[in-house]
LOMARKE-617359 format. One record per atom (N, C-alpha, C): residue number from 1; residue in three letters; atom name; x, y, z. Coordinates in pm, whole numbers, plus 50000, padded with zeros to 5 digits. Layout:
<pt NUM; "ALA"; "CA"; <X; Y; Z>>;
...
This chain:
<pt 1; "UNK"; "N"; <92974; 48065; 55122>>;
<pt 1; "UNK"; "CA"; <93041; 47967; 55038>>;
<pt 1; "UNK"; "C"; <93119; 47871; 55128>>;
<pt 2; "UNK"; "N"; <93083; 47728; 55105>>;
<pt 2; "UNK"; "CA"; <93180; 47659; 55179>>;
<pt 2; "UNK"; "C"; <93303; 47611; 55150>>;
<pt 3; "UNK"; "N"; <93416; 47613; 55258>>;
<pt 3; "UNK"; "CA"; <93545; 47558; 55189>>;
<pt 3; "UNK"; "C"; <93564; 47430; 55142>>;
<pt 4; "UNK"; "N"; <93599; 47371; 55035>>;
<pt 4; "UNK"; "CA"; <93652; 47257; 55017>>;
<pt 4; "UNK"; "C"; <93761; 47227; 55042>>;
<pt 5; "UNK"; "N"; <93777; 47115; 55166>>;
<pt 5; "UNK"; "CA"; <93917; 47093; 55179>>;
<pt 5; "UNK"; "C"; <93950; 46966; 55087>>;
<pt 6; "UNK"; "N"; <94051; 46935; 55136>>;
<pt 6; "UNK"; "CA"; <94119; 46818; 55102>>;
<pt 6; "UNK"; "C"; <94273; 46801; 55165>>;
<pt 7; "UNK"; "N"; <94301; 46644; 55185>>;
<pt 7; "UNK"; "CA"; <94408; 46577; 55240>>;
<pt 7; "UNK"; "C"; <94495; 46562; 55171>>;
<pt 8; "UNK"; "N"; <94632; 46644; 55189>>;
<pt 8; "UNK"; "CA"; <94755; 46541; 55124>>;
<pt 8; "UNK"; "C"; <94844; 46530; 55225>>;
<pt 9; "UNK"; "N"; <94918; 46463; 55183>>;
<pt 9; "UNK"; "CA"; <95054; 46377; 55276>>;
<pt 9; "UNK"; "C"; <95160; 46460; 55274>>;
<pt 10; "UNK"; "N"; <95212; 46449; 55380>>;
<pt 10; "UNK"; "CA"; <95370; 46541; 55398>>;
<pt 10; "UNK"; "C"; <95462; 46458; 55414>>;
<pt 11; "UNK"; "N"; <95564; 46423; 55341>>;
<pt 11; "UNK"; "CA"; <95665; 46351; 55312>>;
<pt 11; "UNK"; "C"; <95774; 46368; 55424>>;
<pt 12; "UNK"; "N"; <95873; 46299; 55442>>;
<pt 12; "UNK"; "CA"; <95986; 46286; 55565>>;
<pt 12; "UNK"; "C"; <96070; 46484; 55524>>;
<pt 13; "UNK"; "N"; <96052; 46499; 55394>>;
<pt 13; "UNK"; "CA"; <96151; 46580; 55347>>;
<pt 13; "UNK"; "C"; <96062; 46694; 55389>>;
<pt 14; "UNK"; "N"; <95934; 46696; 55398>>;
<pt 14; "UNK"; "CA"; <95814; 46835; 55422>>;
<pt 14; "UNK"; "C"; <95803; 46916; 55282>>;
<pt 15; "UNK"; "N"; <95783; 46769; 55183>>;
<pt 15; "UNK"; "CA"; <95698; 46802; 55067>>;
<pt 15; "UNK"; "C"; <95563; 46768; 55065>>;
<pt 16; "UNK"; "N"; <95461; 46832; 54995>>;
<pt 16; "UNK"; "CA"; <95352; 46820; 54961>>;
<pt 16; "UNK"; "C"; <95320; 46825; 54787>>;
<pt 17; "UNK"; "N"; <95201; 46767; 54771>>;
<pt 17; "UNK"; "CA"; <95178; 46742; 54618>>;
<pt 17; "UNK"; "C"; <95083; 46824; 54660>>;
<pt 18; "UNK"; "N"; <95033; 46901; 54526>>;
<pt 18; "UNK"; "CA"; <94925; 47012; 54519>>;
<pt 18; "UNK"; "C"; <94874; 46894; 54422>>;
<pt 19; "UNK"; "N"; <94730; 46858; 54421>>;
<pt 19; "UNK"; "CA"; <94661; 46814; 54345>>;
<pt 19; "UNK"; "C"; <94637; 46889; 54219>>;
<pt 20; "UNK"; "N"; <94670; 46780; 54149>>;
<pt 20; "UNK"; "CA"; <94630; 46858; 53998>>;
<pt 20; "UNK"; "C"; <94539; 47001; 53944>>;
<pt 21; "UNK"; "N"; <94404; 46918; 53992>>;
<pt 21; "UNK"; "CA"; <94347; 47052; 53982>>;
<pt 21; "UNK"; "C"; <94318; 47196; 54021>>;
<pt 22; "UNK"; "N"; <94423; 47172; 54159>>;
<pt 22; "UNK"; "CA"; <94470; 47308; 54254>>;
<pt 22; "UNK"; "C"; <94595; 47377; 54085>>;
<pt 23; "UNK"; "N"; <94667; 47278; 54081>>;
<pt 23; "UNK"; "CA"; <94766; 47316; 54016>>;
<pt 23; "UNK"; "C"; <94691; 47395; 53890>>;
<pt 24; "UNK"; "N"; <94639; 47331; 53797>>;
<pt 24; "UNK"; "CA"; <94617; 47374; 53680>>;
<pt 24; "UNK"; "C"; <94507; 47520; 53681>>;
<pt 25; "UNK"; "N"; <94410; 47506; 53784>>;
<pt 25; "UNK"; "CA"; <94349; 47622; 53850>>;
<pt 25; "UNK"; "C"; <94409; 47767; 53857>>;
<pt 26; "UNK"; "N"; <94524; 47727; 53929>>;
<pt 26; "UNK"; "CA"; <94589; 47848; 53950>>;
<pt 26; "UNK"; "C"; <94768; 47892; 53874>>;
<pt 27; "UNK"; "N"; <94759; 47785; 53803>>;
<pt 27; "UNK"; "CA"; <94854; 47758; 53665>>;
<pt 27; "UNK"; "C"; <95014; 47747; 53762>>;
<pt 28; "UNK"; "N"; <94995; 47660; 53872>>;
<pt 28; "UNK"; "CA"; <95067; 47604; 53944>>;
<pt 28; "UNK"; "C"; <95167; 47511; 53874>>;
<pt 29; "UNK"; "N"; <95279; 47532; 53757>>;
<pt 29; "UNK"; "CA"; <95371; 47461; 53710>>;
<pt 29; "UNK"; "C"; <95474; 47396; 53766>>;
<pt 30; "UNK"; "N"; <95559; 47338; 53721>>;
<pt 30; "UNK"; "CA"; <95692; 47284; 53777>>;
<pt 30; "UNK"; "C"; <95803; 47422; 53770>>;
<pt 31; "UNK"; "N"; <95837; 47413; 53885>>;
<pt 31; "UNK"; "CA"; <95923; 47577; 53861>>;
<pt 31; "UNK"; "C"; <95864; 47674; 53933>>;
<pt 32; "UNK"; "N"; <95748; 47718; 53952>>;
<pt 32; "UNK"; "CA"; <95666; 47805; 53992>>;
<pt 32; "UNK"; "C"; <95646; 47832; 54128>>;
<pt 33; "UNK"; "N"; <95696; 47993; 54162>>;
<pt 33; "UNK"; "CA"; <95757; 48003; 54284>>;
<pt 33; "UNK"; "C"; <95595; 48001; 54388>>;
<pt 34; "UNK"; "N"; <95589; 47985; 54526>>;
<pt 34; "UNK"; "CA"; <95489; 48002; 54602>>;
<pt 34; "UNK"; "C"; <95516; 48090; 54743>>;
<pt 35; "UNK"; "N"; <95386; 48135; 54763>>;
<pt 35; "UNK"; "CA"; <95418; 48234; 54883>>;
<pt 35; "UNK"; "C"; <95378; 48139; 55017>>;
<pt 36; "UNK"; "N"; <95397; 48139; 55142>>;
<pt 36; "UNK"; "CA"; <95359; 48091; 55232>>;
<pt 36; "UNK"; "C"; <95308; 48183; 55303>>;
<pt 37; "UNK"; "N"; <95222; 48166; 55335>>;
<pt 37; "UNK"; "CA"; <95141; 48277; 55441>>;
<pt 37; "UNK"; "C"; <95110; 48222; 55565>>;
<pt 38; "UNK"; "N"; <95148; 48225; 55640>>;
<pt 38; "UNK"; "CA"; <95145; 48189; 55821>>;
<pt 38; "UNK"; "C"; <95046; 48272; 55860>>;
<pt 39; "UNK"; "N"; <94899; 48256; 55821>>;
<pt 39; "UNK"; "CA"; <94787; 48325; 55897>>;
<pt 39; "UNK"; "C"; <94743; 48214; 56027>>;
<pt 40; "UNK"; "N"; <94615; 48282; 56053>>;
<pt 40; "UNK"; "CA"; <94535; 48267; 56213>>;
<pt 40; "UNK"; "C"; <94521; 48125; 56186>>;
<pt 41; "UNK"; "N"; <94454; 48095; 56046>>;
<pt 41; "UNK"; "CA"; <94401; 47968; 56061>>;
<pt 41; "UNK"; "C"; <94486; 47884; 56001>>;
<pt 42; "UNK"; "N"; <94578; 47908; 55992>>;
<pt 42; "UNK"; "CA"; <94662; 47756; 55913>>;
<pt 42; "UNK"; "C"; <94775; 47865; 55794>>;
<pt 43; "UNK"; "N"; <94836; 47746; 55763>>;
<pt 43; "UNK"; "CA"; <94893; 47829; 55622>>;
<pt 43; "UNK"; "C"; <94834; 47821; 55476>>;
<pt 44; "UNK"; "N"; <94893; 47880; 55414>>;
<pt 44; "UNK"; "CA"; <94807; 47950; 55294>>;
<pt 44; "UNK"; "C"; <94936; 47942; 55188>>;
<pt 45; "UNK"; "N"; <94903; 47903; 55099>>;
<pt 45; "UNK"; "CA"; <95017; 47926; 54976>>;
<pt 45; "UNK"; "C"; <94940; 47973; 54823>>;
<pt 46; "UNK"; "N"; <95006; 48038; 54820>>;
<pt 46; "UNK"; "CA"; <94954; 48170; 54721>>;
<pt 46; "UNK"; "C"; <95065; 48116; 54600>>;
<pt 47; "UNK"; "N"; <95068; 48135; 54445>>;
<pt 47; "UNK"; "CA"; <95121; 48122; 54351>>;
<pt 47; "UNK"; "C"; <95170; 48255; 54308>>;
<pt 48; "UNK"; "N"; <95311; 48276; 54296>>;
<pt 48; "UNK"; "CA"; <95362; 48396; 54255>>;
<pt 48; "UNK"; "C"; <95364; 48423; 54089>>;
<pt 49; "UNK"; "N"; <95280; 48522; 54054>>;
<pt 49; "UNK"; "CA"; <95344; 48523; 53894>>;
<pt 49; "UNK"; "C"; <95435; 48596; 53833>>;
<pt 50; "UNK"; "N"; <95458; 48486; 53797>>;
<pt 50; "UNK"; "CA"; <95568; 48553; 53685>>;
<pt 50; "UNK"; "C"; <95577; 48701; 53632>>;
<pt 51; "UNK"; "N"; <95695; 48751; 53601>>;
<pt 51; "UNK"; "CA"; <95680; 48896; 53524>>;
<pt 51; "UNK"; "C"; <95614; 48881; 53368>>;
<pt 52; "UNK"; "N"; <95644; 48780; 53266>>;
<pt 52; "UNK"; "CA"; <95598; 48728; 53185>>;
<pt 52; "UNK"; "C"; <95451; 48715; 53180>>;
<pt 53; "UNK"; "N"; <95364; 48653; 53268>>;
<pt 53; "UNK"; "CA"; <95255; 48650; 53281>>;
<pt 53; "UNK"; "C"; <95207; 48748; 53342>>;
<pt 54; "UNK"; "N"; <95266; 48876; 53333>>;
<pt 54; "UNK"; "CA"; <95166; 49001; 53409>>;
<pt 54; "UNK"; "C"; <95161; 49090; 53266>>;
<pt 55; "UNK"; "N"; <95225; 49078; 53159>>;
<pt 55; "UNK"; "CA"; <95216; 49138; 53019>>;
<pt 55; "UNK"; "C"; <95096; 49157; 52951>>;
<pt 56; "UNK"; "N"; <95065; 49278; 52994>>;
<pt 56; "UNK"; "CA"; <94926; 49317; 52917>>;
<pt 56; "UNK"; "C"; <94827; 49287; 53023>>;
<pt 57; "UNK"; "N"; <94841; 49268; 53123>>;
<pt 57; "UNK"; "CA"; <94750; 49246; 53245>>;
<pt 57; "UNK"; "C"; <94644; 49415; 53255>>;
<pt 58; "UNK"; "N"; <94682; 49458; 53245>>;
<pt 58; "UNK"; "CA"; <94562; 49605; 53253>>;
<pt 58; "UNK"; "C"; <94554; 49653; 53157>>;
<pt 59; "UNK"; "N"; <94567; 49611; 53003>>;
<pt 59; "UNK"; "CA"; <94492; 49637; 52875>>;
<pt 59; "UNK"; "C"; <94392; 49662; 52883>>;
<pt 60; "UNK"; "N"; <94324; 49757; 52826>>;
<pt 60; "UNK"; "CA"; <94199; 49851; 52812>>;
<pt 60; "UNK"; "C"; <94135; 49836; 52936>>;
<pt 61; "UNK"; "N"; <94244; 49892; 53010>>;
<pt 61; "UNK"; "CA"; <94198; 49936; 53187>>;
<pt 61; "UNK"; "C"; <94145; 50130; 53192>>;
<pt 62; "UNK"; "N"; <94268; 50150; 53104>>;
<pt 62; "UNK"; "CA"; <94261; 50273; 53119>>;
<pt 62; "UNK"; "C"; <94321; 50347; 53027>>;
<pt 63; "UNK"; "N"; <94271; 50474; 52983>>;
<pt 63; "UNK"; "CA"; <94237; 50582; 52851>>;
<pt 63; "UNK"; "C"; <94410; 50621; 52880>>;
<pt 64; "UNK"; "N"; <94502; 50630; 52804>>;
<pt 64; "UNK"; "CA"; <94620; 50657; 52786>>;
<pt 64; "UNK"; "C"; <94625; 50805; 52792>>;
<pt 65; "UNK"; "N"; <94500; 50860; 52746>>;
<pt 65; "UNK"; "CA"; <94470; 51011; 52701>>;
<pt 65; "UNK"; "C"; <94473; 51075; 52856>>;
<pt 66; "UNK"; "N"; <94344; 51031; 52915>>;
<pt 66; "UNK"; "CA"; <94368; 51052; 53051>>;
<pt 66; "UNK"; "C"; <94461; 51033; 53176>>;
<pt 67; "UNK"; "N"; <94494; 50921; 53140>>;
<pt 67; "UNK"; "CA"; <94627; 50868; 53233>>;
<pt 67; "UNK"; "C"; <94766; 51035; 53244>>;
<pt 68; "UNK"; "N"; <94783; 51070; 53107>>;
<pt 68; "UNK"; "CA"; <94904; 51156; 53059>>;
<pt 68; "UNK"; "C"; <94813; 51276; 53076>>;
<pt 69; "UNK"; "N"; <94722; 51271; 53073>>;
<pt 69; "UNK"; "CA"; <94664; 51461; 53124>>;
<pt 69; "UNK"; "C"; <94712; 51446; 53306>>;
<pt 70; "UNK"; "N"; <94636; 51313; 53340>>;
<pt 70; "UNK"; "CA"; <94651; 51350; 53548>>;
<pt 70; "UNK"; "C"; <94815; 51362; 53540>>;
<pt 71; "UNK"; "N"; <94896; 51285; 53482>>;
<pt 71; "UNK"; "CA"; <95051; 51292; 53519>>;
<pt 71; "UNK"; "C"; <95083; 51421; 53495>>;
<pt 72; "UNK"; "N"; <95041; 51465; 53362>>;
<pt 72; "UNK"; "CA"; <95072; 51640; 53372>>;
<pt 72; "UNK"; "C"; <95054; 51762; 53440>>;
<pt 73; "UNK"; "N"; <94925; 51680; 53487>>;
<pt 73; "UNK"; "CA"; <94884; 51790; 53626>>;
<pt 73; "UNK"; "C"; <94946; 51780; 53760>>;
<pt 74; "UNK"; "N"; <94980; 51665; 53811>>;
<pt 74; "UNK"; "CA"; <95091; 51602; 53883>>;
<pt 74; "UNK"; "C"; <95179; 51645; 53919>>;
<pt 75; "UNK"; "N"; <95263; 51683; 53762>>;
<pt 75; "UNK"; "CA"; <95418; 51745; 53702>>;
<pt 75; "UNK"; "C"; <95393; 51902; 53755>>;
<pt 76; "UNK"; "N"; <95275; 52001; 53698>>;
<pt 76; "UNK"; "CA"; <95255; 52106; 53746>>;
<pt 76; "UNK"; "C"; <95227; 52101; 53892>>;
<pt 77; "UNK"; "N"; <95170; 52050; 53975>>;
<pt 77; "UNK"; "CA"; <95137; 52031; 54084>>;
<pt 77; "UNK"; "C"; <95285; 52049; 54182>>;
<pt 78; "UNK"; "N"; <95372; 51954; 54107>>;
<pt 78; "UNK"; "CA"; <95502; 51911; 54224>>;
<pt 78; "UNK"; "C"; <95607; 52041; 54191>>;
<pt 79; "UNK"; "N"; <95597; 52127; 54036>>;
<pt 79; "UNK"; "CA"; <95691; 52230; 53998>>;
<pt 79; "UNK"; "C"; <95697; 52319; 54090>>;
């Protein structure tokens, strides 16, 4: 897969505009905190989410039934 880059401008202050459709992609709002990542090849900014937006994130991931049998075995395990 190839990367698509693209150019933006760095301001006197060492702001950058995320192009719209970076933004809306990765639901990049006004407010919305970012990670900086100082890797090999350059930096990297990652979008942090919210606690709000992680609600219900692993819905019908996994059997509640099973989940509370392994914890019980767990519980006996550590007694």
């Amino acid at each position: 897969m190839a990367t698509k880059l693209e150019e933006v401008t760095v301001t006197r202050k060492g702001q950058i505009t995320i192009p719209v459709k970076y933004r809306r992609k990765y639901g990049i709002n006004e407010g919305t905190k970012v990670l900086i990542d100082d890797a090999e090849r350059g930096i990297f900014l990652r979008p942090i989410m919210r606690l709000e937006e992680q609600a219900g994130i692993d819905a019908g991931k996994y059997d509640t039934k099973e989940l509370k049998r392994s914890l019980d075995r767990l519980r006996e395990e550590w007694r």
